[in-house]
C-alpha positions as CSV (number, residue, x, y, z in Angstrom):
1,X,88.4,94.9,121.0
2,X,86.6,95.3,117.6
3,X,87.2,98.5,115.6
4,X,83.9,101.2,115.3
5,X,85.3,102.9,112.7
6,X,88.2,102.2,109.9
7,X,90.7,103.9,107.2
8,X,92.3,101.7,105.5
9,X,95.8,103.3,104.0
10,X,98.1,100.8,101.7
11,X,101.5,100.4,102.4
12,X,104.6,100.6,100.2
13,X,106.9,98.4,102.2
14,X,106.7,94.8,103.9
15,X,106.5,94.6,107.9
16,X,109.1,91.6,109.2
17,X,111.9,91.1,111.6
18,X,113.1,91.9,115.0
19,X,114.3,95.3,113.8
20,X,110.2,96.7,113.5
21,X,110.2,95.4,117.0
22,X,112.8,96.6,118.1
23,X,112.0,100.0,117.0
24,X,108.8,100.1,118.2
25,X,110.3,99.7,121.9
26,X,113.0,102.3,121.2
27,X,109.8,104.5,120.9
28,X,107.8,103.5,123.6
29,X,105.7,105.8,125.6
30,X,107.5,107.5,128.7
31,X,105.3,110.4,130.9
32,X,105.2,113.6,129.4
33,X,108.0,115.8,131.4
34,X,106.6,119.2,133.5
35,X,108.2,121.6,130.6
36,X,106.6,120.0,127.8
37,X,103.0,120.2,126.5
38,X,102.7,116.7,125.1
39,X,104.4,113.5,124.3
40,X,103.2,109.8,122.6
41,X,104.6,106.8,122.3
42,X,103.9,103.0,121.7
43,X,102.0,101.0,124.3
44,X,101.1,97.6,124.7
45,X,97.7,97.6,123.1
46,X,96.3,94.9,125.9
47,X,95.9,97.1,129.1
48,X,97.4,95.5,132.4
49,X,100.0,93.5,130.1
50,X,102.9,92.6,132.5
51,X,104.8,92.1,129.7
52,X,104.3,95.5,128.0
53,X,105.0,94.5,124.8
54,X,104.7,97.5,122.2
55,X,102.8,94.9,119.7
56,X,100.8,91.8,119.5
57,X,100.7,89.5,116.0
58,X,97.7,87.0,115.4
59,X,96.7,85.4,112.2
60,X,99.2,87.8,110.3
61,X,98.3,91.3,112.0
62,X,100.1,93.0,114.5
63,X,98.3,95.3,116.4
64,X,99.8,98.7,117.6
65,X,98.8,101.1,120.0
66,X,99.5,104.8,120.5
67,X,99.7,106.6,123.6
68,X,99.3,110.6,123.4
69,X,100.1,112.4,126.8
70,X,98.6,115.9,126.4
71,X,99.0,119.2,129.2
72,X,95.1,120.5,129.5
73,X,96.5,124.5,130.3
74,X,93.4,126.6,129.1
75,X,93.6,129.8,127.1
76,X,91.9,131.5,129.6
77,X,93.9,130.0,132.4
78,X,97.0,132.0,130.5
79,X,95.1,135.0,129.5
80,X,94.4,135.8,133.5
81,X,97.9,135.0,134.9
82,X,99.2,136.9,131.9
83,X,96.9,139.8,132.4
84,X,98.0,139.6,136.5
85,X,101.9,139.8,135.4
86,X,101.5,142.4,133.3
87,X,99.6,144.6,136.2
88,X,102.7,143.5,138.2
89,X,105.2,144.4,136.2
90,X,103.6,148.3,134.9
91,X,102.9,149.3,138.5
92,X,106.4,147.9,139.9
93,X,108.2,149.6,136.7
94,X,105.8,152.5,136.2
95,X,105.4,151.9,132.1
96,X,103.5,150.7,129.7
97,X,103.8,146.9,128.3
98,X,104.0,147.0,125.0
99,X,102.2,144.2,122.7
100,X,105.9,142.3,121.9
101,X,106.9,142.0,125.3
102,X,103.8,140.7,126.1
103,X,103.8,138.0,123.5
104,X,107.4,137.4,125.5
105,X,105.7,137.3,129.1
106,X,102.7,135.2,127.4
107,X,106.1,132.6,126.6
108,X,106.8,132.5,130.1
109,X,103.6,132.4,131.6
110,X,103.1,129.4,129.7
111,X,105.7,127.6,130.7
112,X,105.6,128.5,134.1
113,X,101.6,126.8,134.5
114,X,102.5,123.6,132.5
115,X,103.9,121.4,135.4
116,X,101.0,121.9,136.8
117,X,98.4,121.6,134.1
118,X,96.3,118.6,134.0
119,X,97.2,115.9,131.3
120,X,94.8,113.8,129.2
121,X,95.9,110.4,128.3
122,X,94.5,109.3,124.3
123,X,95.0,105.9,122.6
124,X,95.1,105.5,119.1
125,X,94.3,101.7,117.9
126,X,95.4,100.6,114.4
127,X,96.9,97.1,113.0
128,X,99.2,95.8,110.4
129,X,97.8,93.1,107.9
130,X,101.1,91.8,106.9
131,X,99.4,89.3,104.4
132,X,97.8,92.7,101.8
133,X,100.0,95.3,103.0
134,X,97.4,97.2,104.7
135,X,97.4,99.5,107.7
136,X,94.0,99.8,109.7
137,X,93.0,102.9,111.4
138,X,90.5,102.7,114.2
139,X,90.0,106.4,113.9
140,X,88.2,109.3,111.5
141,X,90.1,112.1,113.1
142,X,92.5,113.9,111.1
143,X,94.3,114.7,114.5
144,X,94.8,111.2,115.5
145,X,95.5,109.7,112.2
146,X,98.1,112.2,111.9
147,X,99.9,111.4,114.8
148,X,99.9,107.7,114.3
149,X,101.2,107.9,110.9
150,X,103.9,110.7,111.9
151,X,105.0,107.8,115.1
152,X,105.1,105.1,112.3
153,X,106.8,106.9,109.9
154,X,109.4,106.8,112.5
155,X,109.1,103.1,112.9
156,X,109.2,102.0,109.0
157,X,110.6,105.3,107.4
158,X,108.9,108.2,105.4
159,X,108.2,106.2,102.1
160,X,106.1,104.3,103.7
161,X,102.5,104.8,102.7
162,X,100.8,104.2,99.4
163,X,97.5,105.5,98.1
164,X,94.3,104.2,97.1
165,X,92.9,105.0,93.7
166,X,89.2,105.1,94.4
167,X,86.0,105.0,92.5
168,X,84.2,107.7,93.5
169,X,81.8,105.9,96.4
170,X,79.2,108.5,96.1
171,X,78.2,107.9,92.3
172,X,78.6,103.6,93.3
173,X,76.0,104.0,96.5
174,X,73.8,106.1,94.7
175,X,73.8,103.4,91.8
176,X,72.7,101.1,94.4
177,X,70.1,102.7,95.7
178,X,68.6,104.1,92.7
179,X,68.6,100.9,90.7
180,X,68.3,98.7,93.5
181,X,71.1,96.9,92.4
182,X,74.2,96.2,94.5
183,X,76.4,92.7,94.8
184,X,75.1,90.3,96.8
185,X,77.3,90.4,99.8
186,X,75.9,93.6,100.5
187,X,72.2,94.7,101.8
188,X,71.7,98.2,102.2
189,X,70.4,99.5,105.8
190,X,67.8,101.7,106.9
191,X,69.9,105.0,107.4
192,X,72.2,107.1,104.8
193,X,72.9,110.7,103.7
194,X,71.8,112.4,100.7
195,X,73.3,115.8,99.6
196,X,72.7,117.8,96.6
197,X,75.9,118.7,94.5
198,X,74.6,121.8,93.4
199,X,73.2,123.1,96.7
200,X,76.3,121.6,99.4
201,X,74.5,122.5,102.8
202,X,70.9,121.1,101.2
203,X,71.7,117.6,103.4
204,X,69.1,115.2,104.2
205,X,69.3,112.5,106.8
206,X,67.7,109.2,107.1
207,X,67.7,107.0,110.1
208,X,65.2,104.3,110.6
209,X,63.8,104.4,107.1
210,X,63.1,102.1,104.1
211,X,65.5,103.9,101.4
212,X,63.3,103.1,98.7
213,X,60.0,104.5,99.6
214,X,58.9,107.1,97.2
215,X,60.1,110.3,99.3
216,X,63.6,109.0,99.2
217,X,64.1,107.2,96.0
218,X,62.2,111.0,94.4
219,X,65.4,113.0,96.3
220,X,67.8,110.6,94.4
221,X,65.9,111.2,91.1
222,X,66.4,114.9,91.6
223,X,70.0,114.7,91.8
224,X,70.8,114.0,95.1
225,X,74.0,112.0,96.0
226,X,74.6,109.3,98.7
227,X,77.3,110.4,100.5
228,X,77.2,108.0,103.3
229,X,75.0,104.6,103.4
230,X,74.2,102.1,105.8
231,X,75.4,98.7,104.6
232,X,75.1,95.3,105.9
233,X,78.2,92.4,104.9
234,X,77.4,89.0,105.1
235,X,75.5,89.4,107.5
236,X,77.5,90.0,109.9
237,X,78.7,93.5,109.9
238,X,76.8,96.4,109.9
239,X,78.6,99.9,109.0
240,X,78.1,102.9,107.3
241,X,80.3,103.5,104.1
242,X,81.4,107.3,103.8
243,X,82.3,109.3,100.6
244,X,85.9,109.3,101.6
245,X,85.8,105.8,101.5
246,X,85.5,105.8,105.3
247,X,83.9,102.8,107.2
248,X,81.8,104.4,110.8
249,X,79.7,102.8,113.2
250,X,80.8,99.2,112.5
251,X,78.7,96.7,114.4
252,X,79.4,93.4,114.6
253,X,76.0,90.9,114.8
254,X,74.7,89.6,118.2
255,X,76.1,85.6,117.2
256,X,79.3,86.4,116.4
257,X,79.6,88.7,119.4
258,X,77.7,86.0,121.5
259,X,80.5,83.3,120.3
260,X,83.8,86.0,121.8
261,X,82.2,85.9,125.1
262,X,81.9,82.1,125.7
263,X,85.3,81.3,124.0
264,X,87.5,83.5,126.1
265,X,88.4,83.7,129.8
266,X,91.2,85.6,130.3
267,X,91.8,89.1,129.3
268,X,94.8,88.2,127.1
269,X,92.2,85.3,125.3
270,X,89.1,88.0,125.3
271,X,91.9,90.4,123.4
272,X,93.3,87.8,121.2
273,X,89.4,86.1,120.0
274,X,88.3,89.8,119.2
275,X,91.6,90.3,116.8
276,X,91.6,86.7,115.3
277,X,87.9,87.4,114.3
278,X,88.4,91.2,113.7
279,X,91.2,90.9,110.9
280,X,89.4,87.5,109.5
281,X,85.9,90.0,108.9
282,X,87.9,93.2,108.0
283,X,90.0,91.5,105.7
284,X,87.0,89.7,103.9
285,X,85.1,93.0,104.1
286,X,87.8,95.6,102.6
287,X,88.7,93.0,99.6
288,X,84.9,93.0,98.8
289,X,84.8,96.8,99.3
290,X,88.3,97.0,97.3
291,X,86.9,94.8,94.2
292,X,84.2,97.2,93.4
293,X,85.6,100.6,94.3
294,X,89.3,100.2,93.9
295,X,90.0,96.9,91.3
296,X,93.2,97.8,89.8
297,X,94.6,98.0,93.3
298,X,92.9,94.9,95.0
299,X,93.5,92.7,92.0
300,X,97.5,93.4,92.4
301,X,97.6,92.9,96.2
């Protein structure tokens, strides 16, 4: 599996030894129980693995996967069978409900309709590069990230993450735009996002367009910023590069892609050729990315 989209968040302390392991199965996922509204735990990240490993290590990664289990119990689901109790409960005691008790019955109500509330089953993908100390997100949601990061935390301990001092990207790719000049492992695309600073919902979108024809290149002159740009590494990965130093819509090209397929066989070798080459391109990527936007930090890791 390749990564669409990627944080990348530092970390303080070195991942080695059974123990890691060890605590990753202590936390594995189990089925969410009928009183409780969710639950998440560590699964094996190749689906239909026998073993059901928690993690898998190539080439000095180790991938993790997180399982959330979530009851789907809507608010209007609640808001009727509380509404029924309460017409219950006034004619069979001839009162009134007051607004306390009913935030009491609402309680119950709830609990009551959970075991047999639907459940929705989310993974959350990231891996450990062992060799710079890196954790890899494959998700942009705050939601998510949070509960991966809460799970680890658990694994590693709460001093674990570090932080990033970033360049602004924003004043970088619009540089790069406006004077055309940008390193040479870099091509820029045919889509960003331009936003005036002093006017925050004046946004203008580009997809499918030469970035410097006159139209855009005059929106950049006139203040504008590049707060996402399509880039192009190597040739061999096409993203987008956010403001919040966020990669989306990564793309690997069609040889690389074409060279996965005809190598593996089995679903264990398909899983194990897409990390190999993920971590070797993401790791070449976010040092290039790290030298010009973050080079205290990249020089020291």
């Amino acid at each position: 599996m390749l990564f669409k989209q990627v944080q990348i968040i530092p970390l303080k302390k070195r991942v080695t030894g059974e123990s890691f392991n060890k605590r990753l199965e202590e936390l594995a996922f189990s089925p969410c129980l009928p009183s409780s509204p969710s639950t998440m735990g560590w699964v094996s990240p190749i689906d239909d693995d026998e073993a059901g490993l928690p993690s898998r290590t190539i080439n000095g990664c180790i991938m993790l996967c997180l399982q959330i289990e979530e009851k789907i119990l809507p608010a209007s689901v609640v808001a009727l069978a509380l509404k029924e109790k309460v017409k219950k409960l006034e004619n069979t005691d001839n009162r009134k409900i007051r607004k306390k008790e009913k935030l009491s019955l609402k309680d119950e109500v709830y609990q009551s309709l959970l075991p047999r509330a639907f459940t929705k089953l989310t993974r959350v993908y990231g891996y450990i590069d062992t060799r710079n100390n890196w954790l890899i997100l494959n998700s942009t949601s705050p939601a998510k990230s949070e509960a991966f990061v809460s799970m680890l935390k658990k694994v590693l301990g709460d001093d674990v993450l570090s932080n990033f001092d970033i360049i602004k990207p924003a004043a970088v790719l619009t540089s790069w735009l406006r004077d055309k000049d940008y390193p040479k492992t870099f091509s820029i695309e045919k889509s960003c996002v331009l936003q005036d600073p002093n006017q925050q919902n004046r946004v203008i979108r580009a997809q499918q367009q030469d970035l410097f024809v006159d139209s855009i290149q005059q929106l950049v002159k006139d203040g504008c910023e590049v707060i996402q740009l399509g880039l192009c590494w190597q040739d061999r990965l096409n993203f987008v590069l956010a403001d919040d130093f966020v990669l989306k819509s990564i793309n690997l090209a069609e040889d690389d892609l074409a060279e996965i397929k005809e190598e593996a066989e089995t679903r264990r070798q398909k899983f194990d050729a897409d990390f190999f080459m993920m971590t070797e391109m993401y790791t070449g990527l976010i040092t290039d990315l790290l030298d010009i936007f973050c080079k205290k930090l990249a020089k020291a890791s």
